[in-house]
matplotlib code that plots the C-alpha trace (Angstrom):
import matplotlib.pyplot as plt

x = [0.0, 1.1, 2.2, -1.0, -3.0, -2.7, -3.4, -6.8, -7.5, -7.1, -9.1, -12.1, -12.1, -11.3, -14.8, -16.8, -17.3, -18.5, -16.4, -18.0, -17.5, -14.1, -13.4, -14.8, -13.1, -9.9, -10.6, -11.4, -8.1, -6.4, -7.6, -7.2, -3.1, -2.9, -4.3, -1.6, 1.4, 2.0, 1.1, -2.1, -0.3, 1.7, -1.4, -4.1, -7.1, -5.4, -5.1, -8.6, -10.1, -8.5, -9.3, -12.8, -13.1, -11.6, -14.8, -17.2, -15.6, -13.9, -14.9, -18.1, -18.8, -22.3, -23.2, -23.1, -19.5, -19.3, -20.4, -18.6, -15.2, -15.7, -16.4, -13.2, -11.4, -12.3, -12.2, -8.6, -7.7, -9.3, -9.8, -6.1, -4.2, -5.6, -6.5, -9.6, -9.0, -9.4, -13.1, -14.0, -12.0, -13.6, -17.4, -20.3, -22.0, -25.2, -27.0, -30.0, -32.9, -35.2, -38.1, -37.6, -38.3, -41.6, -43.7, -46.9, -48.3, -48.8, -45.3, -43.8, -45.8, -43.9, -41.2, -41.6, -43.1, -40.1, -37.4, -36.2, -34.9, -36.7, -33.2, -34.0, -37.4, -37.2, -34.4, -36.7, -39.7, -37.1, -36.2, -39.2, -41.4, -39.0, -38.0, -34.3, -31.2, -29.2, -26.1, -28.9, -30.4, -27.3, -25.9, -29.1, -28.4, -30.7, -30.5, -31.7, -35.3, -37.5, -40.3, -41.6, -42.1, -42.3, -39.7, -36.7, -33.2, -31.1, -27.6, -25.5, -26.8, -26.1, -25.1, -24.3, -27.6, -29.4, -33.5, -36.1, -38.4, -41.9, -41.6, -44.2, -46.1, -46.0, -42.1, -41.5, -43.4, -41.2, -38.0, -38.9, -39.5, -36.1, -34.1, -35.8, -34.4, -31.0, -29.7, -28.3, -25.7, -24.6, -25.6, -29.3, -28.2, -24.7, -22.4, -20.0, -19.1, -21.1, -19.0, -19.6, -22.6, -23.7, -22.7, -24.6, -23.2, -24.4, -27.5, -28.0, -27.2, -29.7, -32.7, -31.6, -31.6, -35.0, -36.8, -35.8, -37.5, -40.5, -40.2, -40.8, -39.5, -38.6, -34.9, -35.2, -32.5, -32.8, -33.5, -36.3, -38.0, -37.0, -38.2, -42.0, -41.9, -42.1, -44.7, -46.8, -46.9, -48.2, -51.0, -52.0, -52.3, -49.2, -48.1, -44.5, -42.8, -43.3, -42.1, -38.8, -38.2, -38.8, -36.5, -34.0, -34.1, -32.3, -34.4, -38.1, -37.3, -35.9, -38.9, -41.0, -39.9, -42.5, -45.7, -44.2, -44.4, -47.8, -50.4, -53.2, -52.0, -51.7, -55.1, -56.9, -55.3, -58.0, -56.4, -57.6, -58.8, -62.0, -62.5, -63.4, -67.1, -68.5, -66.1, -66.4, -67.0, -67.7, -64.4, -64.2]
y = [0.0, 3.3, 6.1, 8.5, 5.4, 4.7, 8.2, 8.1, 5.1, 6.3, 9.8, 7.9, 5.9, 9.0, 10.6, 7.2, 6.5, 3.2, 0.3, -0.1, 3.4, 3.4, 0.2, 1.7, 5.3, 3.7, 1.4, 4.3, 6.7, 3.5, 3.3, 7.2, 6.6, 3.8, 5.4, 8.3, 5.6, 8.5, 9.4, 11.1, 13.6, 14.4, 15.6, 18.3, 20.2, 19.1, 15.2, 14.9, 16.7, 14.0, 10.9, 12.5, 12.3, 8.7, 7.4, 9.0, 9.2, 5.6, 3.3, 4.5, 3.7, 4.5, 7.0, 5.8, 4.8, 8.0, 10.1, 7.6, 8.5, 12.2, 11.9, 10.1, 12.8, 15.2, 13.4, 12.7, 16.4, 18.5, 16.0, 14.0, 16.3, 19.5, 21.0, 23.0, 24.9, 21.9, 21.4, 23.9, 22.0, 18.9, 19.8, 16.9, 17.0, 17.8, 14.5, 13.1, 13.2, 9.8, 8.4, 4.6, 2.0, 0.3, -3.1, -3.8, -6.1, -8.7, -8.5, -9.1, -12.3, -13.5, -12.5, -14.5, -17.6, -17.9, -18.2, -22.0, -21.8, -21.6, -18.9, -16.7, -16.7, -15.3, -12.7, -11.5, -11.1, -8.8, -6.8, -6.3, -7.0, -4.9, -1.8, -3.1, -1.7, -4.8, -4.3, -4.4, -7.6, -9.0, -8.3, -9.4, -12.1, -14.2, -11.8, -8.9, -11.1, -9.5, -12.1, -10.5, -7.4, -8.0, -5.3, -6.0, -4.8, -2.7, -2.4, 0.5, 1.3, 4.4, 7.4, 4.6, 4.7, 2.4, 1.6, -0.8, -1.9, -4.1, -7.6, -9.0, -12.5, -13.5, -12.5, -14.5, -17.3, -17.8, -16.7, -19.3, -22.1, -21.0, -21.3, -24.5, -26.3, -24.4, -23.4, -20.2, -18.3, -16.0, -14.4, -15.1, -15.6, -16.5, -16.1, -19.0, -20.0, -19.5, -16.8, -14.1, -12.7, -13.2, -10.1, -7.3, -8.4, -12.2, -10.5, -8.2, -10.9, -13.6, -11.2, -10.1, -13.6, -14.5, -11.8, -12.8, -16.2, -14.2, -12.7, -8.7, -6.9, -3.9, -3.2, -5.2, -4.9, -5.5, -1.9, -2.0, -4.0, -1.1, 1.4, -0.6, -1.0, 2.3, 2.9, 0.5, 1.4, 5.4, 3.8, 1.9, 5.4, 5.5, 9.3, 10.9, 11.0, 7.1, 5.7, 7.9, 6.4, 3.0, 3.5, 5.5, 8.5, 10.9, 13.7, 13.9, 15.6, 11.9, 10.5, 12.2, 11.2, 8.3, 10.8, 11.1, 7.5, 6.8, 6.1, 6.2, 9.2, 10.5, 9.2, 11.5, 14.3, 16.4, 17.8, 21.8, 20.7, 18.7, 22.0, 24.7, 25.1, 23.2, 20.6, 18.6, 15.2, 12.6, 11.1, 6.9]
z = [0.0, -0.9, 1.7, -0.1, -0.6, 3.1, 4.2, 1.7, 3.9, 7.1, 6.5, 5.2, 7.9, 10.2, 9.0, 9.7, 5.5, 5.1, 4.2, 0.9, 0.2, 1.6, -0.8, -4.3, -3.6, -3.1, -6.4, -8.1, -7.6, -7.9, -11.6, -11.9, -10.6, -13.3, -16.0, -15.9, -14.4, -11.8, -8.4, -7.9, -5.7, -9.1, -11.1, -11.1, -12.9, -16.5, -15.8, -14.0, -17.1, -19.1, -17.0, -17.2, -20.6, -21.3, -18.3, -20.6, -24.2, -24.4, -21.2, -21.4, -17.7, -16.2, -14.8, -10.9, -11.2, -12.6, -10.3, -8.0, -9.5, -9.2, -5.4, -4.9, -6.5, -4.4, -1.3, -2.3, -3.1, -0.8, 2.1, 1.7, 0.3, 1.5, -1.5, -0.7, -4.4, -6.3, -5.4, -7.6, -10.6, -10.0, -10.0, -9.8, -13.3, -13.8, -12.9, -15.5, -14.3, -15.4, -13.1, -11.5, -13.2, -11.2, -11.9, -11.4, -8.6, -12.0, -12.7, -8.9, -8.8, -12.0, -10.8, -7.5, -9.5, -11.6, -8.5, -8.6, -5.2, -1.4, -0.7, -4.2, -3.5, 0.0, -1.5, -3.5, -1.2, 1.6, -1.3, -2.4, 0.5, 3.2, 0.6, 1.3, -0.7, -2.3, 0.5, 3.1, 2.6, 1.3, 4.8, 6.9, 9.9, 11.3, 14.2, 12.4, 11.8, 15.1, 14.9, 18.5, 17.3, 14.1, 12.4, 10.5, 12.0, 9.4, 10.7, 10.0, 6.0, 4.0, 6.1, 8.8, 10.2, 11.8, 11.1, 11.5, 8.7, 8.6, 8.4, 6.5, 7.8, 4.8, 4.4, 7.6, 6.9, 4.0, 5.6, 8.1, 5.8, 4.0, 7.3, 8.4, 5.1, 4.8, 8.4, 7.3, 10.0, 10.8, 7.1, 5.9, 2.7, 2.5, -0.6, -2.0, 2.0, 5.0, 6.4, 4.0, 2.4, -1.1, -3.2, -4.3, -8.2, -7.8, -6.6, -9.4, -11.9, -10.0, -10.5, -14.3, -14.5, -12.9, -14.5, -18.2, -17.4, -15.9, -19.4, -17.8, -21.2, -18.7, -17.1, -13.9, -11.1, -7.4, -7.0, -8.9, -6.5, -4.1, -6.0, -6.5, -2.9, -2.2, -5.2, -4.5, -0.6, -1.7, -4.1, -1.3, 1.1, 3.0, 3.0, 2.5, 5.8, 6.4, 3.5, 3.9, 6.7, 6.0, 2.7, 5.0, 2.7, 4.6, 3.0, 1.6, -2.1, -2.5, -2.0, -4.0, -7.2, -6.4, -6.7, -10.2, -11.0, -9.0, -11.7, -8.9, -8.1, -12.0, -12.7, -9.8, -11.1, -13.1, -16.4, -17.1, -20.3, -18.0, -16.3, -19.6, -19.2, -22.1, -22.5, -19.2, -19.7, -17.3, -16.2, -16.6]

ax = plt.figure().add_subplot(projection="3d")
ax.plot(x, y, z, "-o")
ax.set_aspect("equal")
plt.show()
């Protein structure tokens, strides 16, 4: 490990960053070192601008690990290296702005009828049936499952907070049946040995995979199920503030994208056009 490398380290760690977050931002300035075959602490507004350019002109990365990289880089030069200046040199683009992907109540069943395991079944149902990010459920225990209260436990998830989330009867009936024929522990659903989790990228693969047999012709990733959660749960008449928190939105504006997507909610909005006097019609 590099002297600048270890110092990254050690100040992300020092501000309570996640280890996740700690592990991709070193990844990235890793790749960023690499690319130029010289020492971040070497480089400036010029070589960033450059790297920039080759993530979006030539890799053509997505956007997250965009974004991603661009974080990193600052946290390196103004929070390692001191840098305050730089932060204006290394600005966050202007993010895209495209509504969540949601699937109907039909589609969820498919997707839950074309599992061909007890463990990817259950998966499935705390993503979808607990609002759960991928990392979350991929690091739930079987001490996180509150059967006596009936809540789910989610330990230390983005921001390194802390929150409990509904656990469904039907969720637990399932989970139960799941741990009765597999044993699971300490992870509910371990990864290629018992002592680690399953990752969030055989996770994202499992449901691509599971949703091309359910034949759902729309983009389906595990935070898709996420995002119907929460849709789903505001046609049903939850309000605002709850489903934040059970999402662990850490502010509101992020959850209203979901009005946006709500076709309950579209459909009992009136359009002007109904309102001219002479052109009201009765609505279906």
């Amino acid at each position: 490990m590099t002297q600048l490398r270890k110092r990254m380290q050690e100040e992300l760690q020092r501000r309570n960053y996640s280890e996740s977050t700690t592990i991709c931002y070193l990844r990235q300035i890793t790749e960023f070192a690499k690319h130029f075959r010289r020492s971040p602490a070497q480089l400036g507004p010029e070589e960033i601008k450059q790297f920039q350019l080759y993530l979006v002109q030539e890799k053509k990365v997505s956007w997250a690990t965009y974004i991603q990289t661009t974080a990193a880089l600052r946290f390196l030069y103004v929070k390692t290296l001191g840098r305050a200046f730089m932060a204006e040199k290394i600005p966050y683009p202007k993010r895209p702005k495209r509504l969540p992907t949601v699937l109907s109540q039909e589609e969820i069943t498919r997707l839950l009828d074309s599992t061909r395991t007890l463990k990817h079944r259950a998966l499935l149902m705390v993503l979808y049936g607990a609002g759960l990010r991928v990392s979350e459920a991929c690091r739930l225990t079987v001490d996180d499952i509150d059967s006596s209260r009936m809540v789910i436990h989610v330990r230390q998830a983005k921001g390194n907070k802390d929150r409990d989330v509904m656990l469904s009867p039907v969720l637990l009936e399932t989970l139960r049946r799941y741990w009765k024929a597999s044993r699971p522990k300490p992870w509910i659903f371990p990864g290629y040995g018992p002592d680690k989790p399953m990752t969030t990228k055989s996770v994202f693969l499992m449901v691509r995979s599971i949703a091309s047999r359910a034949k759902i012709t729309k983009t389906v990733s595990p935070h898709t199920l996420r995002h119907s959660f929460a849709t789903h749960l505001l046609e049903s008449g939850t309000d605002l503030r709850t489903i934040q928190l059970l999402l662990g939105h850490a502010d509101v504006r992020t959850t209203i994208i979901y009005l946006q997507v709500s076709q309950q909610h579209i459909r009992k909005i009136v359009s002007p056009l109904d309102q001219l006097p002479g052109h009201a019609q009765t609505r279906p």
